[in-house]
PyMOL commands that place a pseudoatom at each C-alpha (Angstrom):
pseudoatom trace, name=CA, resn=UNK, resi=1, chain=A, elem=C, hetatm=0, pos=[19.967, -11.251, 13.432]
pseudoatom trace, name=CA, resn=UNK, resi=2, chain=A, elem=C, hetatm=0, pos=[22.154, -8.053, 13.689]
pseudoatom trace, name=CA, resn=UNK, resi=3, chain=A, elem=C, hetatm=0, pos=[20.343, -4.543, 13.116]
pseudoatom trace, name=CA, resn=UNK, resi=4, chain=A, elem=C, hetatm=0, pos=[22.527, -4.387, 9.252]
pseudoatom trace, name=CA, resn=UNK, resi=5, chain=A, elem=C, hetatm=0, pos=[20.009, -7.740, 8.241]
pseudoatom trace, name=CA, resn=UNK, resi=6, chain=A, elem=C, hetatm=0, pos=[16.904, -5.771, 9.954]
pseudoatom trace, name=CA, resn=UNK, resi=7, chain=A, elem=C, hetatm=0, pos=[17.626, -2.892, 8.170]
pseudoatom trace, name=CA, resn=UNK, resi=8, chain=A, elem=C, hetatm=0, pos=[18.126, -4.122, 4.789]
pseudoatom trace, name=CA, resn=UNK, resi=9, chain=A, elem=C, hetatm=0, pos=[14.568, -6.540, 5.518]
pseudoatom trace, name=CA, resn=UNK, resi=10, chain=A, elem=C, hetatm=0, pos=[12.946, -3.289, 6.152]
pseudoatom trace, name=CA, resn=UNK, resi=11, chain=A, elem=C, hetatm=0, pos=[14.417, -1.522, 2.874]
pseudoatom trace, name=CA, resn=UNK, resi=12, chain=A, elem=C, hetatm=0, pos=[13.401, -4.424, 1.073]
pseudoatom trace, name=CA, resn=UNK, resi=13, chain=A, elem=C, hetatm=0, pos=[9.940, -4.444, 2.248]
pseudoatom trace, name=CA, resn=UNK, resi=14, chain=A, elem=C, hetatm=0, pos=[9.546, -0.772, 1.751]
pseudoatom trace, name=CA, resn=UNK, resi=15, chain=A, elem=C, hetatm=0, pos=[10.400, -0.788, -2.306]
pseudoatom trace, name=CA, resn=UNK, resi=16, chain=A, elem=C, hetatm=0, pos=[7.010, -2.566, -2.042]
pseudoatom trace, name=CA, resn=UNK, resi=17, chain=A, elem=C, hetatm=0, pos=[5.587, 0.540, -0.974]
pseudoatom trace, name=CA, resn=UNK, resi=18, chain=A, elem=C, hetatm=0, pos=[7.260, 2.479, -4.277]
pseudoatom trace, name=CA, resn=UNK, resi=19, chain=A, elem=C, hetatm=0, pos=[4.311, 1.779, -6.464]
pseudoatom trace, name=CA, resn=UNK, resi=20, chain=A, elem=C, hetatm=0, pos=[1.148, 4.059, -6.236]
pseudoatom trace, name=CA, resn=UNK, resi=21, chain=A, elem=C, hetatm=0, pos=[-0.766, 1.012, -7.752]
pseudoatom trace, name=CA, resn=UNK, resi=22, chain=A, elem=C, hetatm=0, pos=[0.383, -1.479, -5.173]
pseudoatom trace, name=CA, resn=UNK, resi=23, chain=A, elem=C, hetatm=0, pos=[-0.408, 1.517, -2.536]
pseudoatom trace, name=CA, resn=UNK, resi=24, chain=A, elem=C, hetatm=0, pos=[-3.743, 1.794, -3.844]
pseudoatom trace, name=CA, resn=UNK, resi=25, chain=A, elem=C, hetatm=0, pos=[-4.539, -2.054, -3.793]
pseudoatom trace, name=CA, resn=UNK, resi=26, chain=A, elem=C, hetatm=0, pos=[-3.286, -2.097, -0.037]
pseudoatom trace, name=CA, resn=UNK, resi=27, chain=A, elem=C, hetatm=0, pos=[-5.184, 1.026, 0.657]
pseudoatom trace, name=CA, resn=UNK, resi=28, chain=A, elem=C, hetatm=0, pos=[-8.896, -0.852, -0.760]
pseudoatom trace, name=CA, resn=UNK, resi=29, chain=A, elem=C, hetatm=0, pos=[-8.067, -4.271, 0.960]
pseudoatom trace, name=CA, resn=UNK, resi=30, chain=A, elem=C, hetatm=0, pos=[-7.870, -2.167, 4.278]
pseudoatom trace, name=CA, resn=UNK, resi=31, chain=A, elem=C, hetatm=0, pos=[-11.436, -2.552, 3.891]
pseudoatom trace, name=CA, resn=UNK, resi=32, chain=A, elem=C, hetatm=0, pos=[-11.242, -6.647, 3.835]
pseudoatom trace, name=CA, resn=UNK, resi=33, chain=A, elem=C, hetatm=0, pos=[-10.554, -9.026, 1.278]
pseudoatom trace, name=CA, resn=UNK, resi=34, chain=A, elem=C, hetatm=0, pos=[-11.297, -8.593, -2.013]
pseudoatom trace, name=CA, resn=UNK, resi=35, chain=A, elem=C, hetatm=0, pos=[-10.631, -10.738, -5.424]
pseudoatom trace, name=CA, resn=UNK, resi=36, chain=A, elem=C, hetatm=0, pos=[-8.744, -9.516, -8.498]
pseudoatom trace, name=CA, resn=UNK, resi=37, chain=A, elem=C, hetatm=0, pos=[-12.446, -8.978, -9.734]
pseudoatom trace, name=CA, resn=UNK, resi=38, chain=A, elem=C, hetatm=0, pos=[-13.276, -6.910, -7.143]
pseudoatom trace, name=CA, resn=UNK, resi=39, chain=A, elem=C, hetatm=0, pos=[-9.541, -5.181, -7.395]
pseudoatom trace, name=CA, resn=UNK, resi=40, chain=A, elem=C, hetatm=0, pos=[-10.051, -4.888, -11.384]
pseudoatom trace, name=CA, resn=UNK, resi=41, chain=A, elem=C, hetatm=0, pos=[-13.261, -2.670, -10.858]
pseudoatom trace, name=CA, resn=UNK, resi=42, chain=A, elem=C, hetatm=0, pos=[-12.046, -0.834, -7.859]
pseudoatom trace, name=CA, resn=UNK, resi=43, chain=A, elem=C, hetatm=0, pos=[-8.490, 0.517, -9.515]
pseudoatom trace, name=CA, resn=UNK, resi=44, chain=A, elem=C, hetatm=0, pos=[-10.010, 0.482, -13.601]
pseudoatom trace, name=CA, resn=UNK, resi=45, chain=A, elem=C, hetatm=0, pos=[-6.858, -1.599, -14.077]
pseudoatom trace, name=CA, resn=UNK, resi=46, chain=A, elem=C, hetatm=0, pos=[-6.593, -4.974, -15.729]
pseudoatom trace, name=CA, resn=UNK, resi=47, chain=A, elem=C, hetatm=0, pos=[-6.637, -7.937, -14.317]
pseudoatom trace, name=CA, resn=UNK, resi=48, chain=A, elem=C, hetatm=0, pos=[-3.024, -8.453, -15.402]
pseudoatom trace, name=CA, resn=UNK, resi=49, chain=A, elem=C, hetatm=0, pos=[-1.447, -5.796, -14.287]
pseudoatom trace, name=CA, resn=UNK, resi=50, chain=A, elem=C, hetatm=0, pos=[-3.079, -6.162, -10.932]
pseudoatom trace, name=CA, resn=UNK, resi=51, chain=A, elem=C, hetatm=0, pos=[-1.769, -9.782, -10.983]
pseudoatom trace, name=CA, resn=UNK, resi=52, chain=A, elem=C, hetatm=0, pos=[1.521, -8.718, -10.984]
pseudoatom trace, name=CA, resn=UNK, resi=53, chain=A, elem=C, hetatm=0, pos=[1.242, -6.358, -8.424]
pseudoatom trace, name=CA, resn=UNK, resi=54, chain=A, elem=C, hetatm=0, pos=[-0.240, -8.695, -6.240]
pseudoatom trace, name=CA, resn=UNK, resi=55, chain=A, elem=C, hetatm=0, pos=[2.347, -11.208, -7.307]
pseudoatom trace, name=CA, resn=UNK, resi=56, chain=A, elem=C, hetatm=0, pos=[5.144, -8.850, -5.527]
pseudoatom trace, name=CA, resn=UNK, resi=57, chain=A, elem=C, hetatm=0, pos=[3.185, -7.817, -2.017]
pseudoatom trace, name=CA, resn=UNK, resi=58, chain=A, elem=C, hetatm=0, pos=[2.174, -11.924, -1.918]
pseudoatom trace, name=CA, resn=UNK, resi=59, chain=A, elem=C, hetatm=0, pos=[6.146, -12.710, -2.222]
pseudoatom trace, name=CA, resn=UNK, resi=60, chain=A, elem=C, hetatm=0, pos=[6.798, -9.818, -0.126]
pseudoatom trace, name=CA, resn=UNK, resi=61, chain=A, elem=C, hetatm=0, pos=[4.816, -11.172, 3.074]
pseudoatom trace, name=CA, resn=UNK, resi=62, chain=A, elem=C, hetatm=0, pos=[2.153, -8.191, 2.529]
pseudoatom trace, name=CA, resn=UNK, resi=63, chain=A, elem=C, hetatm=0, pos=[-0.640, -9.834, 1.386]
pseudoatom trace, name=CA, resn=UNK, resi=64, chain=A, elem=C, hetatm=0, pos=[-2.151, -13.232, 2.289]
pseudoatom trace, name=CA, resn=UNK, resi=65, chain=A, elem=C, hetatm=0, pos=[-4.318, -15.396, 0.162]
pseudoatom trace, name=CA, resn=UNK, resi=66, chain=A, elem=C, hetatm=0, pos=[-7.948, -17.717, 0.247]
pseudoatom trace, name=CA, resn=UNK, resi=67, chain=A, elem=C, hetatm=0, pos=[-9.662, -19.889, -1.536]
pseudoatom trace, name=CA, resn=UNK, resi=68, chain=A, elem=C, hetatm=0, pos=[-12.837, -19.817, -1.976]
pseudoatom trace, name=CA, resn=UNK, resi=69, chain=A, elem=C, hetatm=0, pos=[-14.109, -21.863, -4.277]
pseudoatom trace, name=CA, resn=UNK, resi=70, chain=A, elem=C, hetatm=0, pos=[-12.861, -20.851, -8.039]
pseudoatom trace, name=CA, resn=UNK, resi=71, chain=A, elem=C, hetatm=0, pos=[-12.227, -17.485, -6.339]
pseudoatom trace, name=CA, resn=UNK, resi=72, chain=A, elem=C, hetatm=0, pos=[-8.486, -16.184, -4.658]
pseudoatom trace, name=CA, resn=UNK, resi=73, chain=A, elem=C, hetatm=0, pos=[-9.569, -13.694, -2.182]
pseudoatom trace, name=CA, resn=UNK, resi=74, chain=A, elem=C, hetatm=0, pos=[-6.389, -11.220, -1.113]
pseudoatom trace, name=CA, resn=UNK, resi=75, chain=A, elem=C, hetatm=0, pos=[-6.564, -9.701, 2.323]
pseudoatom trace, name=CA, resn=UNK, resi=76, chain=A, elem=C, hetatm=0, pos=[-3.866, -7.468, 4.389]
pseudoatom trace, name=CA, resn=UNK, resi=77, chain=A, elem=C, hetatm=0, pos=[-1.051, -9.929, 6.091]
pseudoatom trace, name=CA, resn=UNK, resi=78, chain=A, elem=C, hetatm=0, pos=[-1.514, -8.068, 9.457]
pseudoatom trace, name=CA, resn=UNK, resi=79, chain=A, elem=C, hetatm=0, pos=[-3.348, -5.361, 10.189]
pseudoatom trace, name=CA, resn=UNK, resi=80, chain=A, elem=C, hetatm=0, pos=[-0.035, -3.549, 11.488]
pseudoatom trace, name=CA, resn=UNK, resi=81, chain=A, elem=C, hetatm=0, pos=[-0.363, -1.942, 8.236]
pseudoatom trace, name=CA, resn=UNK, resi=82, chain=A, elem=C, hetatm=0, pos=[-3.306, -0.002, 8.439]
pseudoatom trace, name=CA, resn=UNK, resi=83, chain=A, elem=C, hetatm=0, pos=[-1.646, 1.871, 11.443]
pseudoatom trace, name=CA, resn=UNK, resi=84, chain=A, elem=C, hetatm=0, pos=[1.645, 2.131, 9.289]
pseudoatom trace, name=CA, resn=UNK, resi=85, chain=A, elem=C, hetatm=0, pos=[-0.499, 3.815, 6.232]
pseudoatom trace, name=CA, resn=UNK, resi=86, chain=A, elem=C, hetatm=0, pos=[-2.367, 5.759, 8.960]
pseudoatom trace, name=CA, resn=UNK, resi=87, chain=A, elem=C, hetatm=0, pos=[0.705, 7.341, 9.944]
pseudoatom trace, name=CA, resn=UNK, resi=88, chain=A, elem=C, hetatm=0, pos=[2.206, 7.649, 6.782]
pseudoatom trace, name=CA, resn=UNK, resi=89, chain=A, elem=C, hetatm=0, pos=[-0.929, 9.619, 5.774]
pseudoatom trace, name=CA, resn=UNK, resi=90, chain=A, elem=C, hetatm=0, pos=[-0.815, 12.244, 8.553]
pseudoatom trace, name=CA, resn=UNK, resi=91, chain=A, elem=C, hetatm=0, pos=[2.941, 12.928, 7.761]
pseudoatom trace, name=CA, resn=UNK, resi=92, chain=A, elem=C, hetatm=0, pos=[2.463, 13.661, 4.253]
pseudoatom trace, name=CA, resn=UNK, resi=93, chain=A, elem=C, hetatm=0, pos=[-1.224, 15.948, 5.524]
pseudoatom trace, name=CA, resn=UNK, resi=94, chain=A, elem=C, hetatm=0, pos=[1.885, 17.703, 7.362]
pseudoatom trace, name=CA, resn=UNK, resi=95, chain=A, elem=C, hetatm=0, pos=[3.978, 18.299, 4.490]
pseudoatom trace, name=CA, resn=UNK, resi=96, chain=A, elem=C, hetatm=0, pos=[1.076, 19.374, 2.579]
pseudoatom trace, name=CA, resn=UNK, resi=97, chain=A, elem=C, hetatm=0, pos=[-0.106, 21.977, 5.493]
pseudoatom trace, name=CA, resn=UNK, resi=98, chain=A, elem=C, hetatm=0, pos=[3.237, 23.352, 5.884]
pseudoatom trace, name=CA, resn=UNK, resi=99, chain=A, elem=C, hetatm=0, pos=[3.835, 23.583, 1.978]
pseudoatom trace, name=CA, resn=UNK, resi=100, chain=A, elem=C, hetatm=0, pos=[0.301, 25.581, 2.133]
pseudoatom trace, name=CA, resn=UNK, resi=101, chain=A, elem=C, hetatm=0, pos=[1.665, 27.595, 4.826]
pseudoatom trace, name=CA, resn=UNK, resi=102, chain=A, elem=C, hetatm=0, pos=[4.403, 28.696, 2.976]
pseudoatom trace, name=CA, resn=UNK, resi=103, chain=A, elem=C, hetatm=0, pos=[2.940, 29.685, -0.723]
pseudoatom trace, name=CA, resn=UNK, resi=104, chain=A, elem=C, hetatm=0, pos=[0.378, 31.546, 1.660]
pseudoatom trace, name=CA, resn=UNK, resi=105, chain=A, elem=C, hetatm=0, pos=[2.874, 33.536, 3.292]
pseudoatom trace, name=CA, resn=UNK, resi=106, chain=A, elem=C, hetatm=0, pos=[5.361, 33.939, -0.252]
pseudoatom trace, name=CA, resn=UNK, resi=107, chain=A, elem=C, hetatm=0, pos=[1.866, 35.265, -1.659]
pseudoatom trace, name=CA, resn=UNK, resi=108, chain=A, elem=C, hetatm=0, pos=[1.418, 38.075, 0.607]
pseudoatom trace, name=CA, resn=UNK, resi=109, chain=A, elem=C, hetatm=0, pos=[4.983, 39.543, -0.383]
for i in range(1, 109): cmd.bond("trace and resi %d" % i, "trace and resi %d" % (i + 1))
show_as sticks, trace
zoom trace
């Protein structure tokens, strides 16, 4: 596989990251698998529309799925991701500190 395949793979996978909704579903199953129930009372979305979003990280390779019973439960694919979302986090805590710094410092003009 040449590093022009990798990269689009990892472009790909990262539009999955583009909706705050599907951010916030990864972000609760950090905590372990839940079902769209559980999902549905988490987010106060439908059942629907987190469906679909679930749809997309399945096909993506971002969630995994079992059955239990009449229940689907949805759980992170590895938990790779966590540390990926950990560091996402403390970049954008940067960006936010350093935007602070900044209107603090255009204030006291």
């Amino acid at each position: 596989m040449t590093d022009k395949e990798i990269h689009k793979m990892h472009a790909d996978l990262c539009k999955v990251f583009t909706s705050p909704v599907r951010v916030e579903i990864l972000d609760i199953l950090r905590d372990g698998k839940k079902s769209v129930n559980d999902l549905e009372e988490l987010t106060c979305l439908s059942q629907s529309n987190i469906s679909q979003h679930l749809q997309i990280l399945r096909d993506k390779g971002v969630v995994r799925t079992e059955k239990n019973g009449k229940y689907v439960y949805y759980s992170l694919a590895t938990p790779k991701l966590v540390k990926a979302f950990a560091i996402m986090k403390e970049i954008l805590e940067d960006r936010l500190a350093e935007t602070a710094e900044l209107h603090e410092k255009l204030q006291k003009r």
